[in-house]
C-alpha positions as semicolon CSV with decimal commas, in nm:
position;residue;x (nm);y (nm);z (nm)
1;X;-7,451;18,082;-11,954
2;X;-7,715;17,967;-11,677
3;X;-8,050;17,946;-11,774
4;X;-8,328;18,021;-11,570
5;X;-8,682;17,995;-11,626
6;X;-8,914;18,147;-11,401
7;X;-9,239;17,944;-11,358
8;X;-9,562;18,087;-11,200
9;X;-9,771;17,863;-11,005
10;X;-10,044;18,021;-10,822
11;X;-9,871;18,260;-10,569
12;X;-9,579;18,056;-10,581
13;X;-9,276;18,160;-10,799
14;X;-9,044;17,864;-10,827
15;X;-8,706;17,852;-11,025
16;X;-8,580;17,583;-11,259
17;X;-8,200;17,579;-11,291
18;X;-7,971;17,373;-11,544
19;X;-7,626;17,483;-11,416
20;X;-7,523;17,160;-11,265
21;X;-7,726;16,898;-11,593
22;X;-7,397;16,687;-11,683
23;X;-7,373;16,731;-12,085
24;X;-7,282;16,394;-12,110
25;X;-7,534;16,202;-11,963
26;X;-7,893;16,337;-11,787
27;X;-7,839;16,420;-11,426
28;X;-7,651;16,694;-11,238
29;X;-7,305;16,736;-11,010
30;X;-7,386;17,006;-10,805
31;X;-7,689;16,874;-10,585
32;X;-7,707;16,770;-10,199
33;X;-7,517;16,483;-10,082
34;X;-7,742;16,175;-10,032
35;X;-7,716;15,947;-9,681
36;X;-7,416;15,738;-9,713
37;X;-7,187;16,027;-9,865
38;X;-7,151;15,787;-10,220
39;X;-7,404;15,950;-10,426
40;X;-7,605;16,333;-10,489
41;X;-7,932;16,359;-10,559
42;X;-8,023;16,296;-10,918
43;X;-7,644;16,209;-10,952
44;X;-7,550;16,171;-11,337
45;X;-7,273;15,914;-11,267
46;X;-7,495;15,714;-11,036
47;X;-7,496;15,348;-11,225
48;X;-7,870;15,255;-11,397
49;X;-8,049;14,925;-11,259
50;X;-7,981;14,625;-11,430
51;X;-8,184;14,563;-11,678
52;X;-8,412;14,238;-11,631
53;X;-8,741;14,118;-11,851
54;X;-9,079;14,033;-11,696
55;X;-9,265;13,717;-11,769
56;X;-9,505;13,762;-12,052
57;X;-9,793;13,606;-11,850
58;X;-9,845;13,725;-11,406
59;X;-9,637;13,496;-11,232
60;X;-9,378;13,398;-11,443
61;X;-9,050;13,364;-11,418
62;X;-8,849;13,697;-11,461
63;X;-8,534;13,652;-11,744
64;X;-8,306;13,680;-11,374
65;X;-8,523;13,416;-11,213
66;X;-8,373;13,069;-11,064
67;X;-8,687;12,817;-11,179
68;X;-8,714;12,555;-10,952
69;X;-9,026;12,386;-11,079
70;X;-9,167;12,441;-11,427
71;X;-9,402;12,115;-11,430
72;X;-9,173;11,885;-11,622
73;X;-8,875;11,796;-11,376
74;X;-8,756;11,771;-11,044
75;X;-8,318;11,847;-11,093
76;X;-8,391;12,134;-10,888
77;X;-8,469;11,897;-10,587
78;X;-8,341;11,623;-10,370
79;X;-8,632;11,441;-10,208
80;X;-8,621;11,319;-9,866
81;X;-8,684;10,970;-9,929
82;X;-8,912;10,934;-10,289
83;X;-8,885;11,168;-10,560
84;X;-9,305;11,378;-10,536
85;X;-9,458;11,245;-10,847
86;X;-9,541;11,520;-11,122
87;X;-9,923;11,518;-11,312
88;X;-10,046;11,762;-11,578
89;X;-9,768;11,987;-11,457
90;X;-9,815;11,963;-11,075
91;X;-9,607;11,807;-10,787
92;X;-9,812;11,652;-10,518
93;X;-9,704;11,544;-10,225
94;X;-9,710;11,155;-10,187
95;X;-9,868;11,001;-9,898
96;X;-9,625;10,838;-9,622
97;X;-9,695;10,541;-9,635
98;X;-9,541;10,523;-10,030
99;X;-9,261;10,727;-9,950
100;X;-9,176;10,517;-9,662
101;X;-9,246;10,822;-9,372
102;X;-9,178;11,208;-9,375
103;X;-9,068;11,272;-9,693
104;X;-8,948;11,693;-9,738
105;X;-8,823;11,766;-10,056
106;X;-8,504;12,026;-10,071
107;X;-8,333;12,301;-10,352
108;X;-7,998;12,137;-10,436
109;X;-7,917;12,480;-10,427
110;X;-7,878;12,665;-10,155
111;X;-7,954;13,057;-10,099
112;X;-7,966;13,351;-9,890
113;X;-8,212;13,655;-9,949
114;X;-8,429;13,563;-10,216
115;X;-8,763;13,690;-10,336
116;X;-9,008;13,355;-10,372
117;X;-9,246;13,257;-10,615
118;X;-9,457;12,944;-10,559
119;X;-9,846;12,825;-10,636
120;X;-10,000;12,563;-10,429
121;X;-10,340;12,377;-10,428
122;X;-10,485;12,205;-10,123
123;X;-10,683;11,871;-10,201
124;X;-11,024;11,866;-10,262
125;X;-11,268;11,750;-10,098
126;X;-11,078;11,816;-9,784
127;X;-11,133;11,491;-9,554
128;X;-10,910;11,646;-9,246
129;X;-10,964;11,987;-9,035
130;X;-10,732;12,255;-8,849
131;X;-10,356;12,169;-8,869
132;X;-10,433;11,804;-9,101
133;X;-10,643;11,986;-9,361
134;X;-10,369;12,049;-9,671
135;X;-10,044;12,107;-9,467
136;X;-9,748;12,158;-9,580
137;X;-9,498;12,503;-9,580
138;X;-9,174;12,662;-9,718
139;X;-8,880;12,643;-9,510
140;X;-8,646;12,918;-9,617
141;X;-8,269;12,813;-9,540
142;X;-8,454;12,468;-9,401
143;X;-8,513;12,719;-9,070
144;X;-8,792;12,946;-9,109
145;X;-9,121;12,857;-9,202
146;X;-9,404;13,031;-9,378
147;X;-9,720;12,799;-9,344
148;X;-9,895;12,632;-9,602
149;X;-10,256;12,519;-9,482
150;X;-10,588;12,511;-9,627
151;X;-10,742;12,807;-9,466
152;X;-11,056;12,832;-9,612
153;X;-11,341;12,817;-9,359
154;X;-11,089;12,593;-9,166
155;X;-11,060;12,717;-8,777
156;X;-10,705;12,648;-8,626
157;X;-10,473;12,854;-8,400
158;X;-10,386;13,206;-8,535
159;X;-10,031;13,154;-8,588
160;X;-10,089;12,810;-8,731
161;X;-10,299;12,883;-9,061
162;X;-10,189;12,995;-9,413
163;X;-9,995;13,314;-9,437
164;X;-9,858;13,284;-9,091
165;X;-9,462;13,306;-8,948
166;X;-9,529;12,929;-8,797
167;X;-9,562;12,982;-8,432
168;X;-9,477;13,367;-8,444
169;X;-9,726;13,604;-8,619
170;X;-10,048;13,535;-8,785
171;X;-10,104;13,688;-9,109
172;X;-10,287;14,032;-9,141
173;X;-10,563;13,884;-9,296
174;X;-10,685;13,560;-9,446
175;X;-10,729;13,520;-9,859
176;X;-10,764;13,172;-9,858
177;X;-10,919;13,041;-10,188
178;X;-11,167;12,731;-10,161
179;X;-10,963;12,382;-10,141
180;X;-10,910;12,273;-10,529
181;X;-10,788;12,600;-10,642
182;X;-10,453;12,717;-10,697
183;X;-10,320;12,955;-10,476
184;X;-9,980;13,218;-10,514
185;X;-9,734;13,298;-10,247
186;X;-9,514;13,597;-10,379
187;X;-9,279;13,593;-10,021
188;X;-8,971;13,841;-9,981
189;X;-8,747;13,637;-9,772
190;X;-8,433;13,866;-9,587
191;X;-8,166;13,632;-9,343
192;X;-8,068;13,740;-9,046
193;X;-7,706;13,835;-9,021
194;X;-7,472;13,718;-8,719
195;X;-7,159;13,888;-8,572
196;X;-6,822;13,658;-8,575
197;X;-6,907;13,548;-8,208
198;X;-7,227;13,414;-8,341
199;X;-7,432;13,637;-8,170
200;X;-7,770;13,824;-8,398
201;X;-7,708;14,144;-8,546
202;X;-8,018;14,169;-8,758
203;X;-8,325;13,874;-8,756
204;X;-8,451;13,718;-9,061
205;X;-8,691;13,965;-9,169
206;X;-9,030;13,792;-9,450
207;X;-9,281;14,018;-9,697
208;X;-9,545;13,787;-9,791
209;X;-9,853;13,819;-10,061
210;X;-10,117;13,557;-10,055
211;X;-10,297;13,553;-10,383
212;X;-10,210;13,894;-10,482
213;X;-10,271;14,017;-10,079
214;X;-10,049;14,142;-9,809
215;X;-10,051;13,896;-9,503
216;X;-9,685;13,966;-9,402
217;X;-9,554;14,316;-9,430
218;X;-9,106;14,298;-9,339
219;X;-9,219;14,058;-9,062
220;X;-8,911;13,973;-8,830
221;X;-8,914;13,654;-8,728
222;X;-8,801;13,492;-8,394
223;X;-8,584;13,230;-8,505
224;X;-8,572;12,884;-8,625
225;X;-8,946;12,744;-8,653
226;X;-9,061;12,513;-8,366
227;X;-9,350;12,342;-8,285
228;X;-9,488;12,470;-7,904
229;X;-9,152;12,626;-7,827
230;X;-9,063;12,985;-7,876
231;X;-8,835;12,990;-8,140
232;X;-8,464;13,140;-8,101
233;X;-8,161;13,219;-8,354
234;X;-7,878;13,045;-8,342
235;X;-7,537;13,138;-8,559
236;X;-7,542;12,957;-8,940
237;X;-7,377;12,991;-9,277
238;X;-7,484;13,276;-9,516
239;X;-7,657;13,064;-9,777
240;X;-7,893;12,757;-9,742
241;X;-8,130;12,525;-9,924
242;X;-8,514;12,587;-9,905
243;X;-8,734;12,292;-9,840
244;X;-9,113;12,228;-9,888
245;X;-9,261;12,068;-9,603
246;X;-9,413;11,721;-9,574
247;X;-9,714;11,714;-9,370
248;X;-9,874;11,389;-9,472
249;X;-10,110;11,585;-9,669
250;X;-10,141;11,559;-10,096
251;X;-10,079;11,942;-10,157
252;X;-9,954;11,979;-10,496
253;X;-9,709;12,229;-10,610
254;X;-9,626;12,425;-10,938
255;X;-9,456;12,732;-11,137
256;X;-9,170;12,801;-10,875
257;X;-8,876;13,014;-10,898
258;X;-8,662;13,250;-10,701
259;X;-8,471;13,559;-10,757
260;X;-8,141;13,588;-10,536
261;X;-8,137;13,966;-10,420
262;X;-7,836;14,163;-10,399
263;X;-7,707;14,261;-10,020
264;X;-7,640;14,626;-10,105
265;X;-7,976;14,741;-9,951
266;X;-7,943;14,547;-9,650
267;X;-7,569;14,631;-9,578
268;X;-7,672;14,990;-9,522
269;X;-7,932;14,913;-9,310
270;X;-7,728;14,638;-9,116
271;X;-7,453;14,925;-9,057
272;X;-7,721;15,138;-8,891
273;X;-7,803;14,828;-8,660
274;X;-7,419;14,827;-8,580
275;X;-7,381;15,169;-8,443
């Protein structure tokens, strides 16, 4: 039998059916058709998110995480040239002339859309200003750059300071702490997808917080970062290593880790692009 409840609110009489509930499981069989055609609304056979456990303390490492730095070792990377000495759980990048020159340390890993935990601390007392003043950035698929500068009370070009798409978009607004403290990036990082012919379907697309704030909100980017060029795409594999960026400038690094996101969101979207 179909029970219906009839539920005054106000003027409004609304009614609550339980015809289509699935006894097996909570959820119903008889609602709309969502977009796609796969699933209804409040479908009972519609699978339930994985389960994954939060870090005890803000900015952990989720139990799904990829750590990449947790203060003790560096087998996640492959330096440049000299392996970035670690102190009271911090990596710091050393100066050129000890490493020999640029000196970029890379994941021996390599990934694709990833969600990007990192906490960096520009060196106090600052001695340098603008672009020299605790440089340094994260290169996602060694390509595209979010910048790493000290931005507090430190003028430079808009789409040269911290938060920014390097030589694309500044951030939305500037959260710089004071040099000495450490600082969080919590970045969303989406790669662009090519057609067989190599030509750009979808761009690279980046969410970024600084400490805690929004600065980049599904920011496409141009292309490969460049330095006084306008950057441009061109065709590469699905999956590559991220670097941190040696700037000649002693930023130290700690508690990273990455979460490797599954495609299923984007492939709708990137069908819509395809029409």
């Amino acid at each position: 039998m179909t029970l219906r409840t009839m539920v005054a609110l106000g003027a409004t009489l609304v009614t609550l059916s339980t015809s289509g509930m699935a006894q097996d499981k909570p959820g119903f069989k008889d609602t709309p058709m969502l977009p796609g055609g796969q699933w209804r609304v409040h479908d009972a056979d519609r699978p339930a998110p994985v389960v994954v456990t939060p870090a005890k303390q803000p900015g952990g490492a989720p139990s799904d995480a990829v750590v990449l730095f947790d203060g003790r070792s560096l087998d996640a990377w492959t330096p440049q040239r000299k392996a970035w000495p670690i102190k009271d759980g911090a990596m710091t990048v050393p100066s050129r002339a000890t490493a020999g020159g640029e000196n970029a340390l890379v994941t021996k890993q390599s990934f694709g859309d990833v969600q990007l935990h990192l906490e960096f601390r520009s060196p106090n007392p600052p001695t340098k200003s603008s672009q020299d003043r605790g440089n340094s950035g994260v290169w996602f698929m060694q390509r595209y750059e979010v910048q790493i500068l000290d931005g507090y009370q430190n003028p430079t070009y808009a789409d040269g300071t911290v938060g920014a798409v390097y030589g694309w978009k500044p951030p939305l607004v500037n959260a710089s702490r004071a040099p000495g403290e450490w600082q969080s990036y919590d970045i969303v990082f989406e790669r662009p997808r090519f057609a067989p012919d190599g030509s750009l379907v979808r761009p690279a697309y980046v969410t970024a917080f600084l400490n805690g704030v929004l600065v980049q909100n599904h920011q496409a980017m141009l292309g490969t970062t460049v330095w006084r060029q306008v950057a441009k795409y061109t065709a590469h594999g699905d999956a590559a290593p991220i670097q941190l960026q040696d700037h000649d400038s002693p930023v130290s690094f700690r508690n990273i880790w990455v979460r490797p996101l599954p495609e299923a969101a984007i492939a709708q979207d990137l069908k819509e692009n395809m029409k």
